[in-house]
GUVOBA-440584 format. One line per field, with one value per residue (C-alpha): residue number from 0; residue in one letter; x, y, z; chain. Coordinates in nm, 3 decimals, decimal comma. Layout:
BEGIN
i = (NUM/...)
aa = (A/...)
east = (X/...)
north = (Y/...)
up = (Z/...)
ch = (A/...)
//
This chain:
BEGIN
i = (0/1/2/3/4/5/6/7/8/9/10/11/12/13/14/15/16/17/18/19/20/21/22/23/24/25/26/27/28/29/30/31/32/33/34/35/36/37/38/39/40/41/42/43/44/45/46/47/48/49/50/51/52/53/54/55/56/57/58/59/60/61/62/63/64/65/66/67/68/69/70/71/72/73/74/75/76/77/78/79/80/81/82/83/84/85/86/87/88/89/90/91/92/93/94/95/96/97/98/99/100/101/102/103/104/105/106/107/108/109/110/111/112/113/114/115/116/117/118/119/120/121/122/123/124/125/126/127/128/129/130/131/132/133/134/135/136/137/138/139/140/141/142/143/144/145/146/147/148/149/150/151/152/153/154/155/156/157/158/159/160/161/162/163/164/165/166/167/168/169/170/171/172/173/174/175/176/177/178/179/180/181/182/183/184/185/186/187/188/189/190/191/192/193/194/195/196/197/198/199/200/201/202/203/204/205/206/207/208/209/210/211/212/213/214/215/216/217/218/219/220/221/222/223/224/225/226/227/228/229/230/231/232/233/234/235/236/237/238/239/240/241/242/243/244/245/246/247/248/249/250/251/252/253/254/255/256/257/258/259/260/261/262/263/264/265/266/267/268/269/270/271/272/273/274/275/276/277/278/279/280/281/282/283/284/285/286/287/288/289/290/291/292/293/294/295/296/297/298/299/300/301/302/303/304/305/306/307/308/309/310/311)
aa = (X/X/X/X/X/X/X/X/X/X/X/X/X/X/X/X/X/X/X/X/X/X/X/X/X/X/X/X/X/X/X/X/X/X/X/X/X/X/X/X/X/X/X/X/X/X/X/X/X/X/X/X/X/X/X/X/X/X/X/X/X/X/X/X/X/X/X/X/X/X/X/X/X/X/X/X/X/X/X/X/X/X/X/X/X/X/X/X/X/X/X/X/X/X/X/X/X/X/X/X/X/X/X/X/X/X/X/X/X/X/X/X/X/X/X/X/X/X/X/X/X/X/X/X/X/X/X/X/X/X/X/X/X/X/X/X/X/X/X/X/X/X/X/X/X/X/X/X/X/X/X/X/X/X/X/X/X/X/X/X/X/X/X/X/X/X/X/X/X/X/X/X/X/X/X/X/X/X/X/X/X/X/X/X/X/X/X/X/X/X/X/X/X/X/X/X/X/X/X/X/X/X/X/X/X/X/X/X/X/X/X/X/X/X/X/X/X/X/X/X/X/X/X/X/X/X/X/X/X/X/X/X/X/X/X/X/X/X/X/X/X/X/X/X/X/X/X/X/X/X/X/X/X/X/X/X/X/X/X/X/X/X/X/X/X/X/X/X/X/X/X/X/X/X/X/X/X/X/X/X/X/X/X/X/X/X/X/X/X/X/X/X/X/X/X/X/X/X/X/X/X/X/X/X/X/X/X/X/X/X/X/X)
east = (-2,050/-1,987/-1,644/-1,580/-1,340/-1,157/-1,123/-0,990/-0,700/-0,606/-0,611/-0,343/-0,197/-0,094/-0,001/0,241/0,411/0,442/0,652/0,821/0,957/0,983/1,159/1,414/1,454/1,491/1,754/1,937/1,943/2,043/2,309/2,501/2,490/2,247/2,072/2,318/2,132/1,838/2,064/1,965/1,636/1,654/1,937/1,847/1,506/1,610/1,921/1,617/1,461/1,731/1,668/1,919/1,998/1,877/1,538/1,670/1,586/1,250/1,164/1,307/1,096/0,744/0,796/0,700/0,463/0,385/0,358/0,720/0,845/0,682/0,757/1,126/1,092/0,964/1,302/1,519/1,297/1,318/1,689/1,703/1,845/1,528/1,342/0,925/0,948/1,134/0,954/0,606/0,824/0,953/0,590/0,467/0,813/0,662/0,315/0,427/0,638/0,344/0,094/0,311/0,300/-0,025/-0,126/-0,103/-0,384/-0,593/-0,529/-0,665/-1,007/-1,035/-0,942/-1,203/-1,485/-1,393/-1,171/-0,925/-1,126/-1,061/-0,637/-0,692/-0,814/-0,486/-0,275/-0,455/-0,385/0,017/0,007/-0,154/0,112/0,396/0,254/0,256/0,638/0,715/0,546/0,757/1,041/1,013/0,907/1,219/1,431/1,378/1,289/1,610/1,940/2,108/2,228/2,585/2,562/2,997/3,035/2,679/2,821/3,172/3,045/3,178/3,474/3,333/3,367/3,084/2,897/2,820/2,503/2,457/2,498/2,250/1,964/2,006/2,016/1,742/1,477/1,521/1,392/1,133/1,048/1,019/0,822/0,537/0,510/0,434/0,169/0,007/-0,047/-0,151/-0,251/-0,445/-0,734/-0,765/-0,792/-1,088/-1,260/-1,256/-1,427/-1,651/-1,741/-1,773/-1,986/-2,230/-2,236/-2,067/-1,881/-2,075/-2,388/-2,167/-1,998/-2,359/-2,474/-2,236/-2,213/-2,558/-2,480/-2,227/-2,313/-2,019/-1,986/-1,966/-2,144/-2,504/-2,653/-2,646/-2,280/-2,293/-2,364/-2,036/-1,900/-2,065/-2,007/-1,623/-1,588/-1,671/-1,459/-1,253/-1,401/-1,759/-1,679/-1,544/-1,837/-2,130/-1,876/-1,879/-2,236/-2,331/-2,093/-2,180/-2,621/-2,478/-2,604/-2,291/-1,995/-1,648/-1,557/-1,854/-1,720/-1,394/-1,436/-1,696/-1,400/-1,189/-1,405/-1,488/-1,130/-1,112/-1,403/-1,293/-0,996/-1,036/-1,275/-0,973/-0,744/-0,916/-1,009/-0,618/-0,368/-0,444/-0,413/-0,076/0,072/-0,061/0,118/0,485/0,479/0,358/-0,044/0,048/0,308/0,077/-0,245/0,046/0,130/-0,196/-0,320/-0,030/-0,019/-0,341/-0,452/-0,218/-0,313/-0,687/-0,606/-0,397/-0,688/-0,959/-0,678/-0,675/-1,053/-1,071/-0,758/-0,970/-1,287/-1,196/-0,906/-1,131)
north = (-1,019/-1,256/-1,302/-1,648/-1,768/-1,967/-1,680/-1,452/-1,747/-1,799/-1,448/-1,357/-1,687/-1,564/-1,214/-1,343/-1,581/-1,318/-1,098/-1,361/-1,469/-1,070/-0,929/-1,236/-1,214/-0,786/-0,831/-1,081/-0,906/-0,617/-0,772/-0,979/-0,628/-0,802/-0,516/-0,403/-0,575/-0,325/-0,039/0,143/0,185/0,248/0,463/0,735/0,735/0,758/0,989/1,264/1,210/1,266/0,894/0,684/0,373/0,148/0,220/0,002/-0,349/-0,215/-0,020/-0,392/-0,640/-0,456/-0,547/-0,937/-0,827/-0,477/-0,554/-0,748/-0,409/-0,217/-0,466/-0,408/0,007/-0,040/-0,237/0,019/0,262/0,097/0,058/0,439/0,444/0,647/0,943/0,984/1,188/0,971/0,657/0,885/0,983/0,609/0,507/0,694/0,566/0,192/0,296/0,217/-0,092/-0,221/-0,145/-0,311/-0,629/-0,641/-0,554/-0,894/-1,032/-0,703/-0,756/-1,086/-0,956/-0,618/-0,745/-1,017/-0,819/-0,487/-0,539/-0,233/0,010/-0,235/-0,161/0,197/0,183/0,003/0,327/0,560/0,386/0,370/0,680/0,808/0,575/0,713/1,105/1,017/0,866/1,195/1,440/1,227/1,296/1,659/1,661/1,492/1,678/2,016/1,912/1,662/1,756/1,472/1,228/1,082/0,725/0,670/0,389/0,196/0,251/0,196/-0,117/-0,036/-0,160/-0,459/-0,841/-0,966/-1,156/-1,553/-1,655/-1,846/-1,529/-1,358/-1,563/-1,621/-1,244/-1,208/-1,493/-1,341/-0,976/-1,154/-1,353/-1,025/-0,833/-1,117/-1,132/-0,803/-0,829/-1,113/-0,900/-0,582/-0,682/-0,985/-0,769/-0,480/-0,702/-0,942/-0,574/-0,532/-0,868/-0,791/-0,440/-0,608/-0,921/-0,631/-0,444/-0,171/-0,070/-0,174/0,033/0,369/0,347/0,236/0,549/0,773/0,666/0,739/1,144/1,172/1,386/1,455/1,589/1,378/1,039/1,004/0,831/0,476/0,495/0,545/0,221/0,096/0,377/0,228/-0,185/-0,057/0,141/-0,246/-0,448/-0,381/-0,728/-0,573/-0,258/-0,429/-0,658/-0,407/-0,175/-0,489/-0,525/-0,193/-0,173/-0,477/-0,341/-0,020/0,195/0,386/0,471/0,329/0,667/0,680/0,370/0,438/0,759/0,589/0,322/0,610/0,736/0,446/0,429/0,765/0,687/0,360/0,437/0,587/0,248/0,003/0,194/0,121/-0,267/-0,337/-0,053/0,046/-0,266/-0,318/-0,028/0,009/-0,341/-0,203/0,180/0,411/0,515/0,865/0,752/0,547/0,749/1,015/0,737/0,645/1,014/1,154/0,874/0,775/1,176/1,242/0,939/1,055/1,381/1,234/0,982/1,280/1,495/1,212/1,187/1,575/1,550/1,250/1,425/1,750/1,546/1,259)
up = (0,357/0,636/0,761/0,934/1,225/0,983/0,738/1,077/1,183/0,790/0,698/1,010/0,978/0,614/0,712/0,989/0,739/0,469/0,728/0,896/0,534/0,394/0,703/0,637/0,279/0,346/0,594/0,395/0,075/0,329/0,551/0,230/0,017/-0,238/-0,294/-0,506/-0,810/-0,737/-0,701/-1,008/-0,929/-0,535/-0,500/-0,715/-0,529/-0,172/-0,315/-0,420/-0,100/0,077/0,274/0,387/0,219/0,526/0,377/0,006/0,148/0,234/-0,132/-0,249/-0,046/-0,070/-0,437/-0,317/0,026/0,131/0,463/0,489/0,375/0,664/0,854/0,765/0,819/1,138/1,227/1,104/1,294/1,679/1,580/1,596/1,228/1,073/1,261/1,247/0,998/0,786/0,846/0,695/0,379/0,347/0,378/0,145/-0,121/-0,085/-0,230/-0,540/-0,506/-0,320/-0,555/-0,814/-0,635/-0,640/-1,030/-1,189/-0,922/-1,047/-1,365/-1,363/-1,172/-1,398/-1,736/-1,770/-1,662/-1,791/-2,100/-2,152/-1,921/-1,642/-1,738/-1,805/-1,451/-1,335/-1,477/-1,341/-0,971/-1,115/-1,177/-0,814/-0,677/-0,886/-0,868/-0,434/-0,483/-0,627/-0,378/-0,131/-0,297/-0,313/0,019/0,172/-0,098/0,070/0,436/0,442/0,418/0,213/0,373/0,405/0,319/0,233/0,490/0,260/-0,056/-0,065/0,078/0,419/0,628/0,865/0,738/0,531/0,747/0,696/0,535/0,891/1,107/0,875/0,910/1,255/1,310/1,037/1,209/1,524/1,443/1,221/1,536/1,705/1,457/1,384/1,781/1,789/1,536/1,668/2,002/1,817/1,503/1,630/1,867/1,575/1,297/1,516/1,587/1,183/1,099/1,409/1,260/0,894/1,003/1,180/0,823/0,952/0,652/0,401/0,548/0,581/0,233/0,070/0,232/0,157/-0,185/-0,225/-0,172/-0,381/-0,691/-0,913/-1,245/-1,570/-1,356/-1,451/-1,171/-1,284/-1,283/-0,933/-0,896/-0,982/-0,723/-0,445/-0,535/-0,602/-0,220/-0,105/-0,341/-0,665/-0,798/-0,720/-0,949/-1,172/-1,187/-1,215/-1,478/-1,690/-1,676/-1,731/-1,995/-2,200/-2,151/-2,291/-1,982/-1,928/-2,172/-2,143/-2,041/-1,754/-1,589/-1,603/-1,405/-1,168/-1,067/-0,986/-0,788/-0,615/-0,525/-0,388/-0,150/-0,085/0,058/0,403/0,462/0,316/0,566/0,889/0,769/0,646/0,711/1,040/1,205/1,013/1,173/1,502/1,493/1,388/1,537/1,807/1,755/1,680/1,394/1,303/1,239/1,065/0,856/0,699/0,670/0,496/0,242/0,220/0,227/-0,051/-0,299/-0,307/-0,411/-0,669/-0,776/-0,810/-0,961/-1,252/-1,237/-1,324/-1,576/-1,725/-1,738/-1,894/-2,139/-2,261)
ch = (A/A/A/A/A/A/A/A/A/A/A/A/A/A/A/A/A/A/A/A/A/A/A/A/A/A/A/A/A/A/A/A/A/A/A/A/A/A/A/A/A/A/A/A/A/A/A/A/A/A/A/A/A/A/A/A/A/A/A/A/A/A/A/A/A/A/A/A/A/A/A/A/A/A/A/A/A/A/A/A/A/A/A/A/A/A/A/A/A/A/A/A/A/A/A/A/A/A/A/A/A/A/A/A/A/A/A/A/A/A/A/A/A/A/A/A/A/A/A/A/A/A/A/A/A/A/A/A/A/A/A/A/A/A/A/A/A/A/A/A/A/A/A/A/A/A/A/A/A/A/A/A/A/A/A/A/A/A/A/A/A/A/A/A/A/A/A/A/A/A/A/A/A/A/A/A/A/A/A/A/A/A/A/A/A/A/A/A/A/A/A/A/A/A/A/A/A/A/A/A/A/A/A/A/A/A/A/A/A/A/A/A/A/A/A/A/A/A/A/A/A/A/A/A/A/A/A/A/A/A/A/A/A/A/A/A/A/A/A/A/A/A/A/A/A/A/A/A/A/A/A/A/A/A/A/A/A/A/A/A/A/A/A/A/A/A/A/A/A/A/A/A/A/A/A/A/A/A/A/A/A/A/A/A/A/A/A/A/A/A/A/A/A/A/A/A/A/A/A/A/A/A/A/A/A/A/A/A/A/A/A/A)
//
């Protein structure tokens, strides 16, 4: 895989527009009490969690780009309105909104190659994302006290504020935020296409793919491990094939995408979300972030590999 200077200005071209135009839409729907349509499904969330409701514009705009939403967190954060520990647990809520925004691009990659293995695949990755939504809940449920949000949802007792203050207000934090991940983001993400265009991931996932033994995967479903640790469409792509020569079982490939998500995922969090939020927090947040989500999704995904394995 060789990653190109255009592909390195286009791809962070697109990232700053997406927050630029998230962080806007978040603190709109925030400041003009729009997220009041989205109530039923936030509230109850962040009410479990004991979170405070500053944190419903972000659940709300990682539905349309993940990274607007942390964008939006990170606000709320260097505003002093959320703690470190909070930010992790509100993190970890937007896996699943996140995910969701990304399923109907997957499904049109998995489907066509895979057929319904490809969107049994799909719910098992749901599911990890739900199962993580829930551990966060139960986390902040009995590390939290609940929170006190009467001023948020009585709807508070300052004037509404014109659609004209709000976007200025709204384009100058985006201004701020996409600054600061041009600086940040901008070096790390130039170091990842570096590190890619050298084969440095490719090399150690091939590798490491090649020593994992695990129970129910003859071996030429490991192929289909290692091609999906590079590339979901590459999984995909091999599953089909093997699928369609009659090498490996609809069962057999489904488990080997799992997997290949499982070991995957420390590799997609150094090429995409570490970058992203070395650009909005402090290193040490940071690193907490991605280890406590991240960490926690792959034990759901081999949890649902076993469950699949001894079920099926």
């Amino acid at each position: 895989m060789d990653l190109s200077l255009h592909l390195y200005v286009t791809t962070l071209a697109k990232v700053a527009l997406m927050v630029f135009g998230g962080v806007i839409l978040g603190k709109v729907l925030e400041e003009k009490g729009w997220t009041r349509f989205f109530r039923y499904f936030t509230r109850p969330i962040l009410r479990k969690a004991h979170l405070p409701l500053c944190c419903e514009g972000a659940l709300i705009t990682a539905l349309v780009s993940g990274f607007a939403g942390d964008a939006l967190l990170s606000l709320h954060y260097r505003e002093q309105e959320l703690t470190p520990r909070q930010v992790v647990l509100a993190s970890m809520l937007l896996n699943l909104p996140l995910f969701l925004s990304f399923v109907p691009l997957l499904v049109g990659i998995v489907y066509p190659l895979t057929g319904w293995v490809g969107l049994a695949y799909l719910g098992t990755q749901i599911t990890a994302s739900l199962g993580l939504m829930m551990v966060a809940m139960g986390i902040g449920r009995f590390t939290f006290p609940p929170v006190s949000n009467g001023v948020a949802e009585n709807g508070g007792e300052k004037p509404e504020p014109t659609i004209h203050q709000v976007l200025r207000k709204a384009s100058l934090d985006a201004a701020k935020v996409t600054f600061r991940i041009l600086i940040i983001a901008g070096p790390v993400m130039g170091l990842v296409f570096y590190l890619v265009n050298r084969g440095f991931f490719q090399s150690f996932q091939q590798s490491l793919a090649s020593y994992i033994r695990f129970p129910g995967l003859p071996p030429q479903a490991l192929a289909i491990t290692a091609a999906h640790t590079l590339h979901i469409a590459g999984g995909a792509a091999v599953a089909g094939g093997l699928l369609k020569a009659g090498l490996v079982t609809p069962k057999e490939a489904l488990l080997a995408m799992v997997l290949g998500n499982a070991v995957g995922t420390p590799f997609r969090s150094l090429r995409m979300a570490l970058p992203r939020y070395l650009a909005l927090y402090p290193p040490k947040l940071a690193i907490t972030i991605i280890l406590c989500t991240q960490g926690i999704r792959v034990s759901m995904v081999l949890t649902l590999y076993f469950l699949i394995l001894w079920l099926w």
